[in-house]
Predicted model as a PDB file, atoms N, CA, C, CB and O in Angstrom, pLDDT in the B-factor column:
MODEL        1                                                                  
ATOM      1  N   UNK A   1     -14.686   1.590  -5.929  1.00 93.00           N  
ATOM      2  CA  UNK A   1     -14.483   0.166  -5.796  1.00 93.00           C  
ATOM      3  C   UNK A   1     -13.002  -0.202  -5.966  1.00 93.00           C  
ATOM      4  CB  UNK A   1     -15.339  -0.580  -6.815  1.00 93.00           C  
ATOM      5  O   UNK A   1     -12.541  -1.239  -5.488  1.00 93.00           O  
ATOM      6  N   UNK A   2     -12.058   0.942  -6.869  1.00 95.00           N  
ATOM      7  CA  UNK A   2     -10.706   0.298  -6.947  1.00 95.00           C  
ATOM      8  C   UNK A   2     -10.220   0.412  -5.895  1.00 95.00           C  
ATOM      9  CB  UNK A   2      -9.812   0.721  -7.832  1.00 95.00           C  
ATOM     10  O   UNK A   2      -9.368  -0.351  -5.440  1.00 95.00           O  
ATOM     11  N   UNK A   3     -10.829   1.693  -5.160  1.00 97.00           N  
ATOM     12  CA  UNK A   3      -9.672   2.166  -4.057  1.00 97.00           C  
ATOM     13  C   UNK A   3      -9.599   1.339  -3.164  1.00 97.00           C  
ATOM     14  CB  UNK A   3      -9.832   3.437  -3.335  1.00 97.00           C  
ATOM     15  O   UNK A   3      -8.497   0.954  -2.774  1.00 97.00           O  
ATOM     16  N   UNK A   4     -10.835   0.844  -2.600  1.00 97.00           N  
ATOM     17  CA  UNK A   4     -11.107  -0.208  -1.853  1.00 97.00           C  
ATOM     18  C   UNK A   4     -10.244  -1.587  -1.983  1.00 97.00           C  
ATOM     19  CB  UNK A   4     -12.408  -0.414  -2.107  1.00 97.00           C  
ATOM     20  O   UNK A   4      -9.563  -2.067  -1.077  1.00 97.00           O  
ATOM     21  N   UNK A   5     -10.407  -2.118  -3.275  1.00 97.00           N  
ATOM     22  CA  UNK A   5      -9.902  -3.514  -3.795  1.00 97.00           C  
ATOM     23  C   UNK A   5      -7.908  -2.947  -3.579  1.00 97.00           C  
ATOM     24  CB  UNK A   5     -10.689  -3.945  -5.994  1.00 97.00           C  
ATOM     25  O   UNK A   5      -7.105  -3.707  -3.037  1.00 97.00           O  
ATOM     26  N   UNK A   6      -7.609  -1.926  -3.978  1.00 98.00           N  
ATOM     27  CA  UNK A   6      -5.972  -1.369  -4.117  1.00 98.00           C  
ATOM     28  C   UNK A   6      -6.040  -1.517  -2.328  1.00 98.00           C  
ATOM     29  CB  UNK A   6      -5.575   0.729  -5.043  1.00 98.00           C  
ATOM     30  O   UNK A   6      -5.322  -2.395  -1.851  1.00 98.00           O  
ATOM     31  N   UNK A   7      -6.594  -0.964  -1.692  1.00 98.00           N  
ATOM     32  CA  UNK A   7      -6.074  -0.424  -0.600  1.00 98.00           C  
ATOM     33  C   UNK A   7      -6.046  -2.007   0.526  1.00 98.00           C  
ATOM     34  CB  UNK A   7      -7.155   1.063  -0.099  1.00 98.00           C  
ATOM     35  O   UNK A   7      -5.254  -2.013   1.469  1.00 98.00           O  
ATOM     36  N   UNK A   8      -7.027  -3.315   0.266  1.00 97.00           N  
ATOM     37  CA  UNK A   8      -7.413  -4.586   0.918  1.00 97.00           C  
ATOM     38  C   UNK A   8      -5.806  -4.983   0.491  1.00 97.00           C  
ATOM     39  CB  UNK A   8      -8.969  -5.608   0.240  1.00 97.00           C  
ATOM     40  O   UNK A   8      -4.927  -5.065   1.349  1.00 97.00           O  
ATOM     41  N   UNK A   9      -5.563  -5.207  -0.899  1.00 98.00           N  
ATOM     42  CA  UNK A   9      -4.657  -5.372  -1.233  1.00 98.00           C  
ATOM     43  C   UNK A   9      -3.034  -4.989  -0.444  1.00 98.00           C  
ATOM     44  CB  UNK A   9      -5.019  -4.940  -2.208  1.00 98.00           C  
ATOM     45  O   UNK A   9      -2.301  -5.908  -0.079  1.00 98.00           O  
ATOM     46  N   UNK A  10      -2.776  -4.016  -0.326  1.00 98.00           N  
ATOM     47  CA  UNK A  10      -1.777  -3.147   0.034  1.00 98.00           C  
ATOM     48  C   UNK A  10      -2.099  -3.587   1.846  1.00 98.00           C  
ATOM     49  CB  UNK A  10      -2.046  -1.291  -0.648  1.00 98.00           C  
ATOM     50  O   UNK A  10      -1.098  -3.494   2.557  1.00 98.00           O  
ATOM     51  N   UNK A  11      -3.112  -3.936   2.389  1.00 98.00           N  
ATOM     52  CA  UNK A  11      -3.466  -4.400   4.038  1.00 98.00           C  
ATOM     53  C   UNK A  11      -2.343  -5.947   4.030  1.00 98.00           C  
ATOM     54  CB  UNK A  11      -5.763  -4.904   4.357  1.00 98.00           C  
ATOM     55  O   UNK A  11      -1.467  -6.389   4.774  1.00 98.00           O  
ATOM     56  N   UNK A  12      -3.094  -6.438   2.539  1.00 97.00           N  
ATOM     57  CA  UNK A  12      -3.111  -7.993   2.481  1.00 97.00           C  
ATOM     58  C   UNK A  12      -1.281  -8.338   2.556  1.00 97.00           C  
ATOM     59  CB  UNK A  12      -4.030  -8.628   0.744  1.00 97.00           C  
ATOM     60  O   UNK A  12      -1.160  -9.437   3.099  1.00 97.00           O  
ATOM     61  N   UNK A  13      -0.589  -8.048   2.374  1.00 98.00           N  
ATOM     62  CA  UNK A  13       0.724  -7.857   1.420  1.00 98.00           C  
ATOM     63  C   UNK A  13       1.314  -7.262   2.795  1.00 98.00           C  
ATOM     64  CB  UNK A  13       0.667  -6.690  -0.256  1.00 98.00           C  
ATOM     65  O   UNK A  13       2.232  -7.929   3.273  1.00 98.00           O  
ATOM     66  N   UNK A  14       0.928  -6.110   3.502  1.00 98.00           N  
ATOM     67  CA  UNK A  14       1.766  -5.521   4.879  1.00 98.00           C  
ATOM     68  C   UNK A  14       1.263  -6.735   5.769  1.00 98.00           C  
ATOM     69  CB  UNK A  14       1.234  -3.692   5.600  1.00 98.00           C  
ATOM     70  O   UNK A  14       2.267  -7.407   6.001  1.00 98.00           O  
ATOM     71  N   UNK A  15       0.467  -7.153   6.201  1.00 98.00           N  
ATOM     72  CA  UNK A  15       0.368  -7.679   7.289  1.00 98.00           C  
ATOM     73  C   UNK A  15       0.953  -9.687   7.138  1.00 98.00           C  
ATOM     74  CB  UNK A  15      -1.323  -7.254   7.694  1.00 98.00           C  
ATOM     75  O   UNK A  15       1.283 -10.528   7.974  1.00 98.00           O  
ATOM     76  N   UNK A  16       0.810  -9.690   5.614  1.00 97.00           N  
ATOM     77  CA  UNK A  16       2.075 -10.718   5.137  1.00 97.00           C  
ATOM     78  C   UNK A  16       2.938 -10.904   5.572  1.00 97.00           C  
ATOM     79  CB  UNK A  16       2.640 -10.641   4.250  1.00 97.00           C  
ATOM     80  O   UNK A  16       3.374 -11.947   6.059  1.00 97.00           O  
ATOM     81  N   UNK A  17       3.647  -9.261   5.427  1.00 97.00           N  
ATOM     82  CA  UNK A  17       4.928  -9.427   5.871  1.00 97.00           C  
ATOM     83  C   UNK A  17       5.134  -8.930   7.303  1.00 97.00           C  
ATOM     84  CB  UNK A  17       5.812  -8.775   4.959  1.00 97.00           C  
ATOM     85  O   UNK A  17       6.163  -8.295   7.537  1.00 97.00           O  
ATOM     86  N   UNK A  18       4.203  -9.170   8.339  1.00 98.00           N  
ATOM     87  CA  UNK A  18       4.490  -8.659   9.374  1.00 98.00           C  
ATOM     88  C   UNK A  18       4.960  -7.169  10.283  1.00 98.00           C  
ATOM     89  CB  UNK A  18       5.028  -9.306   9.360  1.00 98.00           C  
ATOM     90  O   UNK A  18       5.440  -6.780  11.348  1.00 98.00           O  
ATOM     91  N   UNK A  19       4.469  -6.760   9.098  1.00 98.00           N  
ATOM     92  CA  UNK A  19       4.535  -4.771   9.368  1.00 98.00           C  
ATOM     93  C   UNK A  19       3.230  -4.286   9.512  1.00 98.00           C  
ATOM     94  CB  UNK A  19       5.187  -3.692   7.912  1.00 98.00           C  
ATOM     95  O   UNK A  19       2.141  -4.496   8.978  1.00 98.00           O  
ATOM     96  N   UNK A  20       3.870  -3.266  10.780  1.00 98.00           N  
ATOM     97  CA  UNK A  20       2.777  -2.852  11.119  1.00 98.00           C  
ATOM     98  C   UNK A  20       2.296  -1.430  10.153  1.00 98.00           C  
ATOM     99  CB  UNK A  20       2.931  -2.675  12.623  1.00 98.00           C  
ATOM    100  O   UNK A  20       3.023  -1.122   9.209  1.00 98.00           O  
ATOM    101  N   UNK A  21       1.279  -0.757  10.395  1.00 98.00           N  
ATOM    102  CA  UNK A  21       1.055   0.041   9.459  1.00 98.00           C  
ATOM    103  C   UNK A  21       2.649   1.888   9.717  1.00 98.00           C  
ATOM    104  CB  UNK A  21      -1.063   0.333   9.770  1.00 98.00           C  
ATOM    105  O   UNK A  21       3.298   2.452   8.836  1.00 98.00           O  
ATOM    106  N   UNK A  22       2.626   2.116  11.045  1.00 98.00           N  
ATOM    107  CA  UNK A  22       3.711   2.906  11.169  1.00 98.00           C  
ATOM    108  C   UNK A  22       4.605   2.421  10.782  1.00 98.00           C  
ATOM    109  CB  UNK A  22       3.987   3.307  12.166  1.00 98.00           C  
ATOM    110  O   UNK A  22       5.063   2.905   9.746  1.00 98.00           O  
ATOM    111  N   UNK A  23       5.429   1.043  11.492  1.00 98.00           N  
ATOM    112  CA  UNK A  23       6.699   0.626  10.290  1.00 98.00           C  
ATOM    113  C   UNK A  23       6.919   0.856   9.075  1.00 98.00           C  
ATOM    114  CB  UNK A  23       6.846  -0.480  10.040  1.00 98.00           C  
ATOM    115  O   UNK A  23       7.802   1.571   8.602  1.00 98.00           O  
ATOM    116  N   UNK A  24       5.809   0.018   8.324  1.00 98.00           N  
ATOM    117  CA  UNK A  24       5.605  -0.151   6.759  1.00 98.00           C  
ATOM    118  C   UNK A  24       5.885   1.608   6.382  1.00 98.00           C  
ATOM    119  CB  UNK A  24       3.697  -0.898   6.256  1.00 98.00           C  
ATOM    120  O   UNK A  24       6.748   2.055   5.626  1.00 98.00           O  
ATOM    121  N   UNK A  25       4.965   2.305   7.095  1.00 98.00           N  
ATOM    122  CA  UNK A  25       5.043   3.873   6.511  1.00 98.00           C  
ATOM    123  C   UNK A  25       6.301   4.590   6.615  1.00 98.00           C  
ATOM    124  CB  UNK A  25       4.069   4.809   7.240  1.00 98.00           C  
ATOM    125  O   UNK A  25       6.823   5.242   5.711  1.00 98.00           O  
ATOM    126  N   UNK A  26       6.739   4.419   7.774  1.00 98.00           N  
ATOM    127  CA  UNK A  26       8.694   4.580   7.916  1.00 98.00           C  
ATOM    128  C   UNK A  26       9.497   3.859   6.638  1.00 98.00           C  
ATOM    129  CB  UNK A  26       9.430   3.539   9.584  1.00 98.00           C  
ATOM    130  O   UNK A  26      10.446   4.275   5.974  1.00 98.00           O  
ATOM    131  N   UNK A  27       8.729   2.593   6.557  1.00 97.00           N  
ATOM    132  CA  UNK A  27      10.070   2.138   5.566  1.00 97.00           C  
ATOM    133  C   UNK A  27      10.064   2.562   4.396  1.00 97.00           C  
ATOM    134  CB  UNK A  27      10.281   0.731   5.306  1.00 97.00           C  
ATOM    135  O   UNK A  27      11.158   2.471   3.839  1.00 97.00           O  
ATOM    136  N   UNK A  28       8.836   3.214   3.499  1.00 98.00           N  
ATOM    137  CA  UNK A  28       8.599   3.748   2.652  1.00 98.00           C  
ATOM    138  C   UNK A  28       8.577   5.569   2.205  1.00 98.00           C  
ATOM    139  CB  UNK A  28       7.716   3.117   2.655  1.00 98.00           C  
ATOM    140  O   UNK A  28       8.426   6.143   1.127  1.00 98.00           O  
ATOM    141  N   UNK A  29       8.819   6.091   3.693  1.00 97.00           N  
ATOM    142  CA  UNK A  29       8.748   7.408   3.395  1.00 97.00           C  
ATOM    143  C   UNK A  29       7.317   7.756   3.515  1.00 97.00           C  
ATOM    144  CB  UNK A  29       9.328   7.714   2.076  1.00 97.00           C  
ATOM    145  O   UNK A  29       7.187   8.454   2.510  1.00 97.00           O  
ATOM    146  N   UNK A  30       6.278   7.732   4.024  1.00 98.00           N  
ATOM    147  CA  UNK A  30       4.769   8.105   3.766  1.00 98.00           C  
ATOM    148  C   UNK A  30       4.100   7.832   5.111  1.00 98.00           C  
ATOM    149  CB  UNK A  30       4.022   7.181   2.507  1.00 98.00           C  
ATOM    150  O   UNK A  30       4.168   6.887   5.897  1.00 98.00           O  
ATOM    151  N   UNK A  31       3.236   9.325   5.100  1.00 97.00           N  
ATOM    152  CA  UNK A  31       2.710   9.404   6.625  1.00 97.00           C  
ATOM    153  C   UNK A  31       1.694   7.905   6.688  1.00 97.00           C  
ATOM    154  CB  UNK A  31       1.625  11.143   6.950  1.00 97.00           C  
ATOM    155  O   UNK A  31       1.148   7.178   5.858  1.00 97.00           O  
ATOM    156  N   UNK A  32       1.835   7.965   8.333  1.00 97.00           N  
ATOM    157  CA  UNK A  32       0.898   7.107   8.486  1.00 97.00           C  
ATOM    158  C   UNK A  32      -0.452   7.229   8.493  1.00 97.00           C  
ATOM    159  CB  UNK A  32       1.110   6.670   9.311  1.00 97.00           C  
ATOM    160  O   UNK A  32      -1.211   6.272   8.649  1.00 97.00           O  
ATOM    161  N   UNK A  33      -0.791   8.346   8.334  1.00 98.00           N  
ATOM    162  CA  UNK A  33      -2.038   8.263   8.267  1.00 98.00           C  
ATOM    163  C   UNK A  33      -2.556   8.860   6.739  1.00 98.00           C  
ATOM    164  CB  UNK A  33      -2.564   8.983   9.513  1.00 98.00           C  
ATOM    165  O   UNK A  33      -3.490   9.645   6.575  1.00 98.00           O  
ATOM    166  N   UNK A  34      -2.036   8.505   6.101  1.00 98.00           N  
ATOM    167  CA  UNK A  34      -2.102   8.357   4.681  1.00 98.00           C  
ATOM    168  C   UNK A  34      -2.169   6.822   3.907  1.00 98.00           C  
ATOM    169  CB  UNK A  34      -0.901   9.077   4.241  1.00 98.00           C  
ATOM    170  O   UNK A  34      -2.801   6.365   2.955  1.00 98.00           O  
ATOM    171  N   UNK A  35      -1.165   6.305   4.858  1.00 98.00           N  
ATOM    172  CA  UNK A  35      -1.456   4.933   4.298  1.00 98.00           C  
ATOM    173  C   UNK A  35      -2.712   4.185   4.654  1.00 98.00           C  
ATOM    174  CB  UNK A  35      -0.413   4.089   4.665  1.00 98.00           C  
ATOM    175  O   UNK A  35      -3.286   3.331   3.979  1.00 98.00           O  
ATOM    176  N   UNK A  36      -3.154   4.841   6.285  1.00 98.00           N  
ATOM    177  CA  UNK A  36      -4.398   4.393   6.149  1.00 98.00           C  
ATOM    178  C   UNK A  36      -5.650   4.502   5.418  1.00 98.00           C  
ATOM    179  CB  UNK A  36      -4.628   4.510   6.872  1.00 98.00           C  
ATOM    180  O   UNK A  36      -6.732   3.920   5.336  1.00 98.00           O  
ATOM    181  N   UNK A  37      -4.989   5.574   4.882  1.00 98.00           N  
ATOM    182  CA  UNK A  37      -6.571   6.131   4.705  1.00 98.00           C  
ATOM    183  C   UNK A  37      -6.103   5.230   2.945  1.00 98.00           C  
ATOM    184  CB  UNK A  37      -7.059   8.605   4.878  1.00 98.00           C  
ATOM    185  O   UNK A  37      -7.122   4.649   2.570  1.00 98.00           O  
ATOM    186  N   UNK A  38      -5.421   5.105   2.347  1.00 98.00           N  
ATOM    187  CA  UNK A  38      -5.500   4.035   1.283  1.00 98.00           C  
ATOM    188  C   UNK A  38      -5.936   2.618   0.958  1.00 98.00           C  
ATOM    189  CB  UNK A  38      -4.632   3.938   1.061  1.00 98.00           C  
ATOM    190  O   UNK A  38      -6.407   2.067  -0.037  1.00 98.00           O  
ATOM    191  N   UNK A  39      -5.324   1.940   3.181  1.00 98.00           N  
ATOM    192  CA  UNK A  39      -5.917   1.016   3.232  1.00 98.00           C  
ATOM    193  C   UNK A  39      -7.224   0.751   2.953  1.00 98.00           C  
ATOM    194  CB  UNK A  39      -5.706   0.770   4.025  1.00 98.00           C  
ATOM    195  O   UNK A  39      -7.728   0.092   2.043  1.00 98.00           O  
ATOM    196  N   UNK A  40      -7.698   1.349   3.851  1.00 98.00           N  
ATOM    197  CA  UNK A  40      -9.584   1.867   3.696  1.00 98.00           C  
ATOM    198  C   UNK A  40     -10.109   2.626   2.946  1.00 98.00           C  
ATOM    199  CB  UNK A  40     -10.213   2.528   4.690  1.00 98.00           C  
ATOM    200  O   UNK A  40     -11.011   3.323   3.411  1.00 98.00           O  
ATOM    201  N   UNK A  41      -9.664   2.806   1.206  1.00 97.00           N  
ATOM    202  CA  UNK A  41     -10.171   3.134  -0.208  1.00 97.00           C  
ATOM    203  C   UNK A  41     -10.589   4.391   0.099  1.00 97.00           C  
ATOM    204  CB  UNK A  41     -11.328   2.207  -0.886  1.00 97.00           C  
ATOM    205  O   UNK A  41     -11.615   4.916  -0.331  1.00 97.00           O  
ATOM    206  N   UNK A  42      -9.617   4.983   1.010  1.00 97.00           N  
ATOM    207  CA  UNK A  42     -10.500   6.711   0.487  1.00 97.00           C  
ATOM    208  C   UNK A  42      -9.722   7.527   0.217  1.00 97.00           C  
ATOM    209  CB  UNK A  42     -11.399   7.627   1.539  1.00 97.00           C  
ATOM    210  O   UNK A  42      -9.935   8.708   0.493  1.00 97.00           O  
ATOM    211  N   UNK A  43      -8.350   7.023  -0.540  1.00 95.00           N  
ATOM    212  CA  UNK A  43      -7.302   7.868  -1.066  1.00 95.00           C  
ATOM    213  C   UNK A  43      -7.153   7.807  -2.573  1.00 95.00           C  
ATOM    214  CB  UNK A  43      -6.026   7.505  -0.439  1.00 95.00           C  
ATOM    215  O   UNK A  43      -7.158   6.620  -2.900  1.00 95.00           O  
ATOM    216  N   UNK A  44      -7.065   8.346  -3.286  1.00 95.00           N  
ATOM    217  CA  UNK A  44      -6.875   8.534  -5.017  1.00 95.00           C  
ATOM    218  C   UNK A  44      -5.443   8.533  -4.632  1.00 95.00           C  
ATOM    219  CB  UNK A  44      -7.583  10.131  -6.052  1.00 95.00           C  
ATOM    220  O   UNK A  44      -4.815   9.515  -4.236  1.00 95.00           O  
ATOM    221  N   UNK A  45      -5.052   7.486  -4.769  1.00 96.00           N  
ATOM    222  CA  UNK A  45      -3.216   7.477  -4.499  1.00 96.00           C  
ATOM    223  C   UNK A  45      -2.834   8.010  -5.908  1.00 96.00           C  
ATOM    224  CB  UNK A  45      -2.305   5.617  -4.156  1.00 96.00           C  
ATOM    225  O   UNK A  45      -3.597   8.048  -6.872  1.00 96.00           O  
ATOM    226  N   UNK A  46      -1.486   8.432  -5.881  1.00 97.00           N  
ATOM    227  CA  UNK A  46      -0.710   8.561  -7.411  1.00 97.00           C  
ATOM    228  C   UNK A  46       0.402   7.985  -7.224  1.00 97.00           C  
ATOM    229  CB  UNK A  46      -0.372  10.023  -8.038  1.00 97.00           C  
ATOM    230  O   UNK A  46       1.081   7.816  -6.211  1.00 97.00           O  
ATOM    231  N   UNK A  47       0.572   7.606  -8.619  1.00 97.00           N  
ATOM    232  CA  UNK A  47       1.805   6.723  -9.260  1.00 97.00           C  
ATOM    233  C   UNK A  47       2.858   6.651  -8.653  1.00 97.00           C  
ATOM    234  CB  UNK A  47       2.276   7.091 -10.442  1.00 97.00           C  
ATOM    235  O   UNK A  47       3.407   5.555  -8.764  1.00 97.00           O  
ATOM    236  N   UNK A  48       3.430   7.468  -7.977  1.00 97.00           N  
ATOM    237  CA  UNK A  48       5.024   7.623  -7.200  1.00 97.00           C  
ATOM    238  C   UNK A  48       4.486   7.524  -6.089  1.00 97.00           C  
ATOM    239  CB  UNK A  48       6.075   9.039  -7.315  1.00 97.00           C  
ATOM    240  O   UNK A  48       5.301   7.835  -5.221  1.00 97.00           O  
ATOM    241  N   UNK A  49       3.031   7.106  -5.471  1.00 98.00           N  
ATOM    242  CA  UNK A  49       2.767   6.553  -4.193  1.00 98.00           C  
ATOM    243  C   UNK A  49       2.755   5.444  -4.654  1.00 98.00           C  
ATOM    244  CB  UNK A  49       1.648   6.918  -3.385  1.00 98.00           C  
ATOM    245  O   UNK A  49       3.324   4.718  -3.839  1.00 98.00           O  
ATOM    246  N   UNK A  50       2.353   4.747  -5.706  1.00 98.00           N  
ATOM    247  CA  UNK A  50       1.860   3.301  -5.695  1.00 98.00           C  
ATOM    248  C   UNK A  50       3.320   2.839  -6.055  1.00 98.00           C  
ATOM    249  CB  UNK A  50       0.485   2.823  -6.857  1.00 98.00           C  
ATOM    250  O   UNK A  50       3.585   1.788  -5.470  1.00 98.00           O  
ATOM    251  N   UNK A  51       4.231   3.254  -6.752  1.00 98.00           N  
ATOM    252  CA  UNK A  51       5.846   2.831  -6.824  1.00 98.00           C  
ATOM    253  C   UNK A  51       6.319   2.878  -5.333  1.00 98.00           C  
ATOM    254  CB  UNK A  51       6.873   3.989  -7.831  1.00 98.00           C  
ATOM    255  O   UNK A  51       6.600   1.735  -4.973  1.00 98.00           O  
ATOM    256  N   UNK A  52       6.458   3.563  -4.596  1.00 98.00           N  
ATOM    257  CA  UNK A  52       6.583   3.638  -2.912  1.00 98.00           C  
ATOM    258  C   UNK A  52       5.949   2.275  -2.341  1.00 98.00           C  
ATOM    259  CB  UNK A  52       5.634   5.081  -2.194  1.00 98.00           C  
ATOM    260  O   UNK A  52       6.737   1.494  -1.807  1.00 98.00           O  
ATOM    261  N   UNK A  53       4.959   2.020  -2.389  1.00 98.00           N  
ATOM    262  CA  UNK A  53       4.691   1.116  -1.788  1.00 98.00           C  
ATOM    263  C   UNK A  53       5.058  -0.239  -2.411  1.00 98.00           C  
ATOM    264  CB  UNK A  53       3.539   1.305  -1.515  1.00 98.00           C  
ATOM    265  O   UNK A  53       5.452  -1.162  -1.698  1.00 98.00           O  
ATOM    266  N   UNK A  54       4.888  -0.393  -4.153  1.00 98.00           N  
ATOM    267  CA  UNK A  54       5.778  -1.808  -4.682  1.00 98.00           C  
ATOM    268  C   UNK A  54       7.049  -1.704  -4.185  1.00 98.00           C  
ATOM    269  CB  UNK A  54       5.974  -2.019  -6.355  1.00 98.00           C  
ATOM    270  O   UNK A  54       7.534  -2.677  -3.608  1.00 98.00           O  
ATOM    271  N   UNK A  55       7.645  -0.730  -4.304  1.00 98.00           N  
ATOM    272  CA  UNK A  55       8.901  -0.952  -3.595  1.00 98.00           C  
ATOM    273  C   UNK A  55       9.466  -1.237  -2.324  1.00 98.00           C  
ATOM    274  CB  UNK A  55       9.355  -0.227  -3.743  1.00 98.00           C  
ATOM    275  O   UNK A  55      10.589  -1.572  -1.946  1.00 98.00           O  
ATOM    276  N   UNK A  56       8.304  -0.998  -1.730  1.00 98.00           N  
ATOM    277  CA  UNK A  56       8.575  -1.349   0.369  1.00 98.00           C  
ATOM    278  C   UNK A  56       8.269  -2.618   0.253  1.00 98.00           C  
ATOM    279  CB  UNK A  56       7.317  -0.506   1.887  1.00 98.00           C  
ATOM    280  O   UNK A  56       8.710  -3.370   1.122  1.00 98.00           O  
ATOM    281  N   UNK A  57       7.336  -3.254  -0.978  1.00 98.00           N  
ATOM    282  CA  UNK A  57       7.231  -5.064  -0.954  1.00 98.00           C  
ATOM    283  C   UNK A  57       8.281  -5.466  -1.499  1.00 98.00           C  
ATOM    284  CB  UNK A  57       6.025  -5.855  -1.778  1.00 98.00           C  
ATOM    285  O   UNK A  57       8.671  -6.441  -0.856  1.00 98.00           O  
ATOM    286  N   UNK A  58       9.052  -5.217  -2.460  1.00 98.00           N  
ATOM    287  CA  UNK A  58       9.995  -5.381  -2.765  1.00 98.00           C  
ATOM    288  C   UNK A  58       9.758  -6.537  -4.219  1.00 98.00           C  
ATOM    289  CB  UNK A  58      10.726  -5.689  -1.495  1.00 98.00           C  
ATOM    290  O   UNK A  58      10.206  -7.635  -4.549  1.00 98.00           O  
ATOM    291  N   UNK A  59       8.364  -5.085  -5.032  1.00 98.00           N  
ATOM    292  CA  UNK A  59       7.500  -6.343  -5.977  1.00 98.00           C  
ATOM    293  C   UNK A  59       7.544  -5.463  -7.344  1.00 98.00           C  
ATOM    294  CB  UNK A  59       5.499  -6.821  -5.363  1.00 98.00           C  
ATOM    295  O   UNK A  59       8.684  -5.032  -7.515  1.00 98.00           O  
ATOM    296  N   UNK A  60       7.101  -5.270  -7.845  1.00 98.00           N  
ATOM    297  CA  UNK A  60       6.889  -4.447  -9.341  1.00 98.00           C  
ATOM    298  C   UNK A  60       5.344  -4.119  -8.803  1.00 98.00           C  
ATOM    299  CB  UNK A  60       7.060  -5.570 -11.182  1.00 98.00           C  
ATOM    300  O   UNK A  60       4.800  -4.539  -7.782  1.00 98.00           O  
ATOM    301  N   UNK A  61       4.709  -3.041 -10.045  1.00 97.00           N  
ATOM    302  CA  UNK A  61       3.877  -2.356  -9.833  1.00 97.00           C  
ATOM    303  C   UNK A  61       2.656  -3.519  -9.985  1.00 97.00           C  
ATOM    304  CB  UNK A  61       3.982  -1.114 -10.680  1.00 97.00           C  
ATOM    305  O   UNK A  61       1.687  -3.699  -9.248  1.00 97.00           O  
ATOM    306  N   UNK A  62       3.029  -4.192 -11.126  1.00 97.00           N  
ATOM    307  CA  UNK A  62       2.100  -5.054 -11.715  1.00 97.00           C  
ATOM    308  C   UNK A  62       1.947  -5.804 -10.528  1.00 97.00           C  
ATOM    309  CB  UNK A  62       2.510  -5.833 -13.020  1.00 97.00           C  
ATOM    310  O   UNK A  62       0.949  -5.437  -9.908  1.00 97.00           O  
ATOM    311  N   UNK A  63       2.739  -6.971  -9.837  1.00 97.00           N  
ATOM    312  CA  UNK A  63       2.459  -7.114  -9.047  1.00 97.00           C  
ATOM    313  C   UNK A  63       1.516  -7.268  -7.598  1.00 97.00           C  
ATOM    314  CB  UNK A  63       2.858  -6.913  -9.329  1.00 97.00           C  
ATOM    315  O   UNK A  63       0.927  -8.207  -7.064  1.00 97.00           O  
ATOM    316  N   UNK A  64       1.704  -5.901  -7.297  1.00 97.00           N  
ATOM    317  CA  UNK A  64       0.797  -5.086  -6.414  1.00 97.00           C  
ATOM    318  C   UNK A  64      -0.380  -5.133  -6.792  1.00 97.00           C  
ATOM    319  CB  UNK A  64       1.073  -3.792  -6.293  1.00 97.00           C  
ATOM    320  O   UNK A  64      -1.197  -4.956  -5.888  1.00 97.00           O  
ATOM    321  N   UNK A  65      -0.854  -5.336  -7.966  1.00 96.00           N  
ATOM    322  CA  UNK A  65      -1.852  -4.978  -8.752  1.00 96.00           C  
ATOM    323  C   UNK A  65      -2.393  -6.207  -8.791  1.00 96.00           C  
ATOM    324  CB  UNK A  65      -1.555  -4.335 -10.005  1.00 96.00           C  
ATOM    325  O   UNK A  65      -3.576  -6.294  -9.117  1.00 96.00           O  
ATOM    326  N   UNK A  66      -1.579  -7.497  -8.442  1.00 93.00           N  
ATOM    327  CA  UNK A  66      -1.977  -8.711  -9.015  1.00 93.00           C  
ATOM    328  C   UNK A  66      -3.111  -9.799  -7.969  1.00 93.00           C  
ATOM    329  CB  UNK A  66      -0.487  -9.434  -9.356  1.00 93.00           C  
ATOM    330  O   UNK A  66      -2.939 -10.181  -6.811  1.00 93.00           O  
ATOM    331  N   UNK A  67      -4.471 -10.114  -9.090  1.00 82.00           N  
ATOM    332  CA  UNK A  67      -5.412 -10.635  -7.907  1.00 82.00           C  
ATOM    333  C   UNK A  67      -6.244  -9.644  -7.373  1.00 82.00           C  
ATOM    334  CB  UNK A  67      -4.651 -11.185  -6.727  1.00 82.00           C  
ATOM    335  O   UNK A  67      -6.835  -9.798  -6.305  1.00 82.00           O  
ATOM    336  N   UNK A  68      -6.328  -8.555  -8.115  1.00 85.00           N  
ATOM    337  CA  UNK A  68      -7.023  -7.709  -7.220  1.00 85.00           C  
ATOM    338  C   UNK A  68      -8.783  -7.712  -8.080  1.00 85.00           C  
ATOM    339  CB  UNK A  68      -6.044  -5.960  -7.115  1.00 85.00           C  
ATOM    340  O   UNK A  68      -9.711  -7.067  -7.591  1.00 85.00           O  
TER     341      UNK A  68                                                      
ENDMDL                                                                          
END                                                                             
């Protein structure tokens, strides 16, 4: 259920900002088809992925986290 709620999240926040899922993954360093598969909760991401991606929002971890 987190991965799911983390990964809606992390959809919600890219498509905010008008990135597509290859962009977003370029701008962060991380395959694209990794990020998908986070989008759609079937990745056990780790910590220096989930810092990668607060940082391509340009948010803190908490943040990312926030509302979920």
């Amino acid at each position: 259920m987190i991965k799911k709620k983390f990964g809606n999240r992390v959809r919600e926040l890219r498509t905010q900002a008008n990135l597509s899922q290859e962009k977003f993954s370029l701008l962060i360093d991380m395959d694209r088809t990794y990020l998908a598969s986070v989008e759609n909760g079937r990745r056990n991401i780790s910590l220096e992925n989930i810092a990668k991606i607060a940082d391509g929002f340009h948010i803190t971890i908490e943040e990312l986290f926030k509302g979920m």
